[in-house]
N, C-alpha and C positions, 0 to 999 in steps of 0.2 A: 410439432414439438422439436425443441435442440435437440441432437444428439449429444448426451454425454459421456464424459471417459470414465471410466471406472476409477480412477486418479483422482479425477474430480470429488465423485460419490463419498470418496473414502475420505478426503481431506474436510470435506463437509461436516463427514459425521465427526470428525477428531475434532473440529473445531465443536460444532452442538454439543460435545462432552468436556468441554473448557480447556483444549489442550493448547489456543491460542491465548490462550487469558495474560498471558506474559509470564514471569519469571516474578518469584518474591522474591524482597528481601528480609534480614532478620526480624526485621520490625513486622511481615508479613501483607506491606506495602509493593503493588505491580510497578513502584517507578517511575510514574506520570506522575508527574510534580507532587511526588507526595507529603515532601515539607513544608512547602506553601501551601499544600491544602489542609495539612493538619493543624496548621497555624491558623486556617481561615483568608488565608489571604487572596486577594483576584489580583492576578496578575493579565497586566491586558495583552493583547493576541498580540501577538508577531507576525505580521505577512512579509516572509521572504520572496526574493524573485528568481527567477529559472537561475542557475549558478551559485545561488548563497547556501549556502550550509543556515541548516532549520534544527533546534535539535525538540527530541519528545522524549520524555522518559529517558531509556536508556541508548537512546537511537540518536543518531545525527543525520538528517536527510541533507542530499544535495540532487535537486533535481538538474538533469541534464540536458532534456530536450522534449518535446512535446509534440507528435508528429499524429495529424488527424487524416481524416480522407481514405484511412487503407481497407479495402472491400474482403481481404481475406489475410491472415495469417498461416505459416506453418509452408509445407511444400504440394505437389498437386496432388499424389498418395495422403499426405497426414496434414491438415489442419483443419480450420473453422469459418466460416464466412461470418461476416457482421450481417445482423438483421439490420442494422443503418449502415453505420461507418465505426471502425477502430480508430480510437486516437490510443498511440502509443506512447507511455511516456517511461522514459529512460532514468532510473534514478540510482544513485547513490546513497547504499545505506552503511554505516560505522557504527558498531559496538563502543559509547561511551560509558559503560556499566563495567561492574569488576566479576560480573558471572556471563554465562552462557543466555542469550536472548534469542526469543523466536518471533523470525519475520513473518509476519502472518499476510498476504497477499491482500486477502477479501477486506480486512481492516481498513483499506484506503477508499478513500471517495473523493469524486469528482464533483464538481456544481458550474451550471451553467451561468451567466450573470443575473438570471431571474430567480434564480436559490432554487433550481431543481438538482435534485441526487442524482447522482449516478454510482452505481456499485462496481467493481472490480469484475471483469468477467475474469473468473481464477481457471476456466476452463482452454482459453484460447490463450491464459499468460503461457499456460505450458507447450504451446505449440509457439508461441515469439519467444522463449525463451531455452536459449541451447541446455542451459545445466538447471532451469528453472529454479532461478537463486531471488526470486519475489515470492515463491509461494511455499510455504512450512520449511522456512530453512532456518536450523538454528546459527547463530552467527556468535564464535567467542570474543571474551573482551579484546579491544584493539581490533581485530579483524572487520573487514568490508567487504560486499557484493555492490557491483551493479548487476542491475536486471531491468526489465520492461515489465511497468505494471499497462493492464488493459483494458479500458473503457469500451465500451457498445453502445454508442449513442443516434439519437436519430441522425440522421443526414444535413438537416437544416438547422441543427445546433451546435456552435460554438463552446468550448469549453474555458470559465473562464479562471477558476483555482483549483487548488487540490487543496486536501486536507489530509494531513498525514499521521502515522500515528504507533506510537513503538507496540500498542496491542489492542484487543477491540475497547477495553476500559479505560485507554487514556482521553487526555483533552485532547490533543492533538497539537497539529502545527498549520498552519497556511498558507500557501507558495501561489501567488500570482500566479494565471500562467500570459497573460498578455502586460 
């Protein structure tokens, strides 16, 4: 079994009590395209590529780089090995909202080109990431983080999008990543 951090444990349970859920607003809408959905309307997906600005909700993603193959995170005292390989990917997030929004880590997913999931490992983001500004960080309007979200995928698999997304309840976004 992983070892996990007590960090980890706790961010888990805040999230299982909806404290990722996003941010409403008056209407008591999370954000994710809530006037096209109220309307009914399908609006078709956007695949940005590594550098474009994506936005979800109240989030603007700009992914920065995508780096696979890393066997471990963190220093030789504190971090985590990959049970395959980490792919790190570097992103850029913006507060396009007029309130306070929470980046929630675990929200993001990875898929390989045969539409296998991959979930965030929120455990080892805290060990790639110095002020861990991808996992429960709240972000005011205007304001940005970069940080490193982190994948755990087998070794013999390629990653080929991400899917992004300003809280677990939105649509999301979708950034190539080849």
């Amino acid at each position: 079994m992983r070892k996990t951090t007590t960090f980890a444990l706790l961010a888990t349970a805040l999230i299982a009590l909806g404290c990722g859920a996003g941010s409403t607003d008056e209407a008591g809408s999370t954000g994710a395209d809530s006037d096209s959905a109220a309307k009914g309307e399908d609006k078709p997906a956007k695949t940005a590529k590594i550098g474009q600005a994506v936005r979800d909700g109240k989030f603007e993603f700009t992914v920065k780089s995508n780096k696979c193959g890393v066997a471990k995170v963190g220093t030789d005292l504190l971090g985590e090995k990959a049970q395959g390989q980490f792919c790190l990917v570097t992103l850029n997030v913006k507060n396009i909202g007029k309130e306070a929004q929470l980046l929630d880590g675990s929200s993001q997913k990875a898929y390989a080109a045969d539409g296998t999931e991959y979930s965030s490992d929120t455990g080892a983001a805290i060990y790639a990431n110095k002020n861990a500004e991808t996992f429960l960080n709240e972000i005011n309007p205007g304001n940005q983080v970069t940080g490193v979200v982190v994948f755990d995928i087998p070794k013999n698999v390629k990653l080929a999008k991400l899917e992004l997304h300003d809280s677990m309840f939105s649509g999301g976004v979708t950034v190539a990543l080849s």
